[in-house]
C-alpha positions in Angstrom: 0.0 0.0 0.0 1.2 3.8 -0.7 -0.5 6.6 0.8 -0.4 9.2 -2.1 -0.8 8.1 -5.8 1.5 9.1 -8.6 -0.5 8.6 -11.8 -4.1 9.1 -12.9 -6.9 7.3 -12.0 -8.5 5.3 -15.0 -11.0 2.0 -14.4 -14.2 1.5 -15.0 -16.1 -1.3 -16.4 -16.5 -0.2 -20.1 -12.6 1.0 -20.2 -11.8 -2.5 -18.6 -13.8 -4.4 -21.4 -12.4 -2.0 -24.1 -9.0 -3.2 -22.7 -9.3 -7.0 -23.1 -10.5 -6.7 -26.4 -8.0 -4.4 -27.5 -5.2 -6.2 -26.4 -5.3 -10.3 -27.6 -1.9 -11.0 -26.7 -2.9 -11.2 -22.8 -5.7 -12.9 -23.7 -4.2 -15.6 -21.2 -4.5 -12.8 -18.7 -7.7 -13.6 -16.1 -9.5 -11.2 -14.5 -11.6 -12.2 -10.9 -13.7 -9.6 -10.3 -14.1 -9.4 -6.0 -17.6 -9.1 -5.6 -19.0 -5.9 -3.7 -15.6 -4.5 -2.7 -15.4 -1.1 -2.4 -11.5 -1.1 -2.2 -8.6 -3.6 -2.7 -4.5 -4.5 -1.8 -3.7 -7.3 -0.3 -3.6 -11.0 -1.4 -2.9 -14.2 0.0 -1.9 -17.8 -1.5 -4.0 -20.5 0.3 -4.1 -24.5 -1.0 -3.8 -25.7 -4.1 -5.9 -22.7 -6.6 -7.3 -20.9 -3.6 -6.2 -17.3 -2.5 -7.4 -14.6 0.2 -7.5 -11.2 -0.9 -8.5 -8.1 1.1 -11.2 -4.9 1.0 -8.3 -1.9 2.0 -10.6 0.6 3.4 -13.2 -1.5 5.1 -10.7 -4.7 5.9 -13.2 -7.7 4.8 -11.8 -10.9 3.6 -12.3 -12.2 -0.1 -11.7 -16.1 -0.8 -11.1 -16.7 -4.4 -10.4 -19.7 -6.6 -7.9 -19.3 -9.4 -8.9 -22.1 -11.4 -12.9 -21.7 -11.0 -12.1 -18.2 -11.6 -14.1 -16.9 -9.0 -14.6 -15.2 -5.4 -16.6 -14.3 -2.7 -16.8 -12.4 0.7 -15.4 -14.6 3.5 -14.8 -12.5 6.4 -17.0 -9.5 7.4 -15.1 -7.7 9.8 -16.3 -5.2 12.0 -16.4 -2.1 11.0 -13.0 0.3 11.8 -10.5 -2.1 10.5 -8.2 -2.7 7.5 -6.9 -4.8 5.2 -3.2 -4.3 3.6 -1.1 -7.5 3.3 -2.0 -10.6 4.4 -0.6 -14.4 4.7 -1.9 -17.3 5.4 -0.3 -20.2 7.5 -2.0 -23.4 5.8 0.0 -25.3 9.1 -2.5 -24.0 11.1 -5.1 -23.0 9.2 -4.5 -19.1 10.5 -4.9 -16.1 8.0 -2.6 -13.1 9.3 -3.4 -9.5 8.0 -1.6 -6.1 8.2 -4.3 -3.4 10.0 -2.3 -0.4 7.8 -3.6 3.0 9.5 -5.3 1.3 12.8 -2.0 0.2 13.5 -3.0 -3.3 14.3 -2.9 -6.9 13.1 -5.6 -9.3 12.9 -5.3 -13.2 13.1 -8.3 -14.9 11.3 -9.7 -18.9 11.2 -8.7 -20.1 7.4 -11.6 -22.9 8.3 -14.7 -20.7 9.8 -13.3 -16.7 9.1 -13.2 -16.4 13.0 -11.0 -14.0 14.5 -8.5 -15.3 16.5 -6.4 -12.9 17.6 -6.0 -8.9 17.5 -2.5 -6.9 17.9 -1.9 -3.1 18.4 1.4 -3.3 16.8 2.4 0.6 17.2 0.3 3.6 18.0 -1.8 4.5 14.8 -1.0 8.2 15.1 3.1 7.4 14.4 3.3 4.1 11.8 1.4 2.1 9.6 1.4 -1.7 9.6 1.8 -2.6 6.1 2.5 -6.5 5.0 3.5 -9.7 6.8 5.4 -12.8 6.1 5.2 -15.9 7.5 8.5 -17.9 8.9 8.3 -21.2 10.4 8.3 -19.6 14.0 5.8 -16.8 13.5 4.5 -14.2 11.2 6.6 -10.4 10.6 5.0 -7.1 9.6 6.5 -3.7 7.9 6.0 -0.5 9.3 5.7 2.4 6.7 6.5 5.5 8.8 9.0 3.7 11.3 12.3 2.0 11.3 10.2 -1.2 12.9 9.5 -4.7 12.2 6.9 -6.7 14.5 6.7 -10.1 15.0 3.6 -12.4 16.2 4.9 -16.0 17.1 3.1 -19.0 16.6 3.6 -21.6 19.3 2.5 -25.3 19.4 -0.3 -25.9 17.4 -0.4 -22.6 16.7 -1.0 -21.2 19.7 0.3 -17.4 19.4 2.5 -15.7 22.3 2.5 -11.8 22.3 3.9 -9.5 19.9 7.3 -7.5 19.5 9.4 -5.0 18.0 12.6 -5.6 16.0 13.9 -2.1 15.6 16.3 -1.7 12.3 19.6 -0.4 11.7 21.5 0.0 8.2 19.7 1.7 4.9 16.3 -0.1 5.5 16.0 2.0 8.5 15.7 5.3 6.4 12.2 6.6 7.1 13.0 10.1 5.1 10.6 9.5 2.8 6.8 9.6 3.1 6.2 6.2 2.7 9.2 3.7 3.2 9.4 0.1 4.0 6.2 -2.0 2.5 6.1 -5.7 1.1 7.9 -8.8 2.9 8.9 -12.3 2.3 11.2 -14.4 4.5 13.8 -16.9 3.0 15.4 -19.1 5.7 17.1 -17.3 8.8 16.2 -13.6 6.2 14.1 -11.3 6.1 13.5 -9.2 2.6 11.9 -5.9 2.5 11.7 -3.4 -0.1 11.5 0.4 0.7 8.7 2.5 -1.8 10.4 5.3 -1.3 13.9 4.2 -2.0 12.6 1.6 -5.2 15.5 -0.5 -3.3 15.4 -4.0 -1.5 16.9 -5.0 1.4 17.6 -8.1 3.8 17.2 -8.2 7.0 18.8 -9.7 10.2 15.6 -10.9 12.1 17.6 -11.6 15.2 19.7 -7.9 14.8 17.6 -5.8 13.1 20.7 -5.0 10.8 19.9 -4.7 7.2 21.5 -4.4 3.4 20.4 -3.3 0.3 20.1 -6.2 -2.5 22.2 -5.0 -5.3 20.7 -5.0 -8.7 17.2 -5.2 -7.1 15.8 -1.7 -8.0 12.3 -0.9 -7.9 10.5 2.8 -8.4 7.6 2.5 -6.0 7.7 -0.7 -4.9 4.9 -2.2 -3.3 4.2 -6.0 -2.7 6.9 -8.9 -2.5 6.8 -12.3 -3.7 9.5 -15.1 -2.9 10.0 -18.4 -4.3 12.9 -20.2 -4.3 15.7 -17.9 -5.7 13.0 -15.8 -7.5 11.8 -12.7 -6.5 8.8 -10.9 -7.6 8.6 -7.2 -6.4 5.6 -5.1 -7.8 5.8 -1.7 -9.1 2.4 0.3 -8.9 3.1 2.1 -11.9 1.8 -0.9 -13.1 3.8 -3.6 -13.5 5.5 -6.6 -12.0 9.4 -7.2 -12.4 10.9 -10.5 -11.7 15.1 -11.0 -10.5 17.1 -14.1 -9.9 18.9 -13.8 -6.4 22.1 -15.1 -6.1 22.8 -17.6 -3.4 23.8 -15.4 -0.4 20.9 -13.0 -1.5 23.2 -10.1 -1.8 22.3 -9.1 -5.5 19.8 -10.0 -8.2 19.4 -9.9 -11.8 16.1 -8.7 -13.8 14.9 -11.6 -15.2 11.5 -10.8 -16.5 9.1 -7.6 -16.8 5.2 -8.2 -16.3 2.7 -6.2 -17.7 -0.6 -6.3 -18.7 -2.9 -3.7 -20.2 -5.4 -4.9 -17.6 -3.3 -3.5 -14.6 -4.6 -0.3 -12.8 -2.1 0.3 -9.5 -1.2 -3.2 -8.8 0.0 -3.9 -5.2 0.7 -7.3 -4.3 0.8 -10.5 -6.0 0.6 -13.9 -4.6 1.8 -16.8 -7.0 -1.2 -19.7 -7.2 -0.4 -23.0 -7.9 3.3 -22.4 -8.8 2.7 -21.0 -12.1 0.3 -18.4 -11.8 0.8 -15.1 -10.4 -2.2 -13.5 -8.8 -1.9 -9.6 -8.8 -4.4 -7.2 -7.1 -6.2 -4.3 -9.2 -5.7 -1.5 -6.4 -7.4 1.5 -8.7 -5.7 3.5 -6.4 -5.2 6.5 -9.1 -7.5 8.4 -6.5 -8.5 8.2 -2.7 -10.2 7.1 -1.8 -10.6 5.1 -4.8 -13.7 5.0 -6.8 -13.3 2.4 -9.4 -16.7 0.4 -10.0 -14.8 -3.1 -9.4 -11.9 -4.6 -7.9 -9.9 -7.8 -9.2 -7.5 -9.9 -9.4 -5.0 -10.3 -12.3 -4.1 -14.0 -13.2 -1.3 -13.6 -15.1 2.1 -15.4 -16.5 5.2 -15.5 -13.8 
């Protein structure tokens, strides 16, 4: 999520339909429409085709199926909450999603859409909870306005303990800018985060808090993350999605791939279905609050 936009606002449903006809060589590209949202940003990658994805402004939960090509409201929070990024921990059927402006996090059943659990990460006056990844040991979240990670841990059988705060050192601390760290993914004993402000990436020590910047890994207003393996997604909400190969030690990358697709208005975050489908959310965040008609998801190519 970014708090201002930087280009204009353009959806609605005639311009969308004029766009996949007008464009047949992403005719592969899918578009799943979330039903009755009145914002969007965040996404999650559940089993097998399924994925979560998340009304911003009002913080209820969408369940989608890739392959049906469908969704529908799953969660209907109460009202005063957010929904940014979100993961879900298929181990224990838990769904953990950033709060953004409220400041918290929120910890829902995958099976029933219960809550389970809600943080107060920071005071909602001085940071922004953003995204969260999950690690084997518990589940992280960015902070936009401060040089702060938090962490939930998940206990046995997924029993969670109380939250803390990892505070940073190094060039991911740099909170000069008006909206700086955002998406997350963890690989092994790592943490990556990218910085919107910056466009750079990072790794981070989640024992120290110390942190580098991932060279060759540059991305202008970079939003969500997606890991997988040595491959990293990071999405630009200028609207497109660029893909590096990390070397081993995760010290530098190489662009690999550019996404685009002339259905993407303000893409966010991206989850990757199935191994070989990368789901990307249609923010319309061109104004705010945003007034787009619909928001979807964007089944694209990886």
């Amino acid at each position: 999520m970014r708090r201002k936009p930087h280009r204009p606002f353009l959806a609605t449903l005639l311009a969308l339909s004029l766009l996949i006809w007008a464009h047949p060589a992403h005719a592969a590209d899918q578009v799943i429409v979330l039903p009755g949202a009145t914002s969007a940003e965040g996404i999650a990658a559940g089993a097998g085709s399924t994925f979560y994805a998340g009304d911003l402004f009002n913080g209820d939960i969408f369940r989608g199926d890739a392959r049906r090509g469908t969704a529908e409201r799953f969660i209907d929070v109460p009202d005063g909450r957010m929904a940014v990024g979100m993961v879900a921990d298929l181990r224990h059927g838990l769904l953990f999603v950033a709060g953004g402006f409220t400041g918290q996090a929120y910890v829902y059943d995958l099976r029933s859409g219960a809550e389970v659990a809600t943080y107060q990460l920071t005071d909602p006056d001085t940071g922004i909870v953003n995204d969260t990844a999950l690690t084997r040991d518990g589940a992280w979240f960015t902070d936009s306005l401060q040089a702060k990670l938090y962490f939930v841990p998940i206990g046995r059988k997924g029993a969670l303990g109380p939250a803390r705060t990892l505070n940073l050192t190094g060039p991911a601390a740099d909170t000069s800018g008006e909206f700086n760290l955002n998406g997350i993914q963890a690989a092994d004993r790592t943490l990556i985060v990218a910085h919107t402000t910056l466009g750079k990436v990072y790794t981070v020590d989640p024992g120290t808090g110390a942190s580098k910047v991932i060279e060759g890994v540059d991305v202008p207003d970079a939003d969500g993350l997606v890991l997988s393996g040595n491959r990293l997604w990071a999405v630009n909400s200028l609207s497109q999605v660029s893909r590096f190969r990390l070397d081993p030690r995760l010290t530098s990358g190489v662009l690999e791939k550019t996404i685009t697709s002339p259905l993407f208005d303000f893409p966010t975050t991206a989850a990757l279905i199935d191994r070989h489908r990368l789901a990307v959310v249609n923010a319309h965040l061109g104004t705010i609050p945003p007034t787009s008609p619909t928001y979807e998801v964007i089944v694209v190519e990886p």
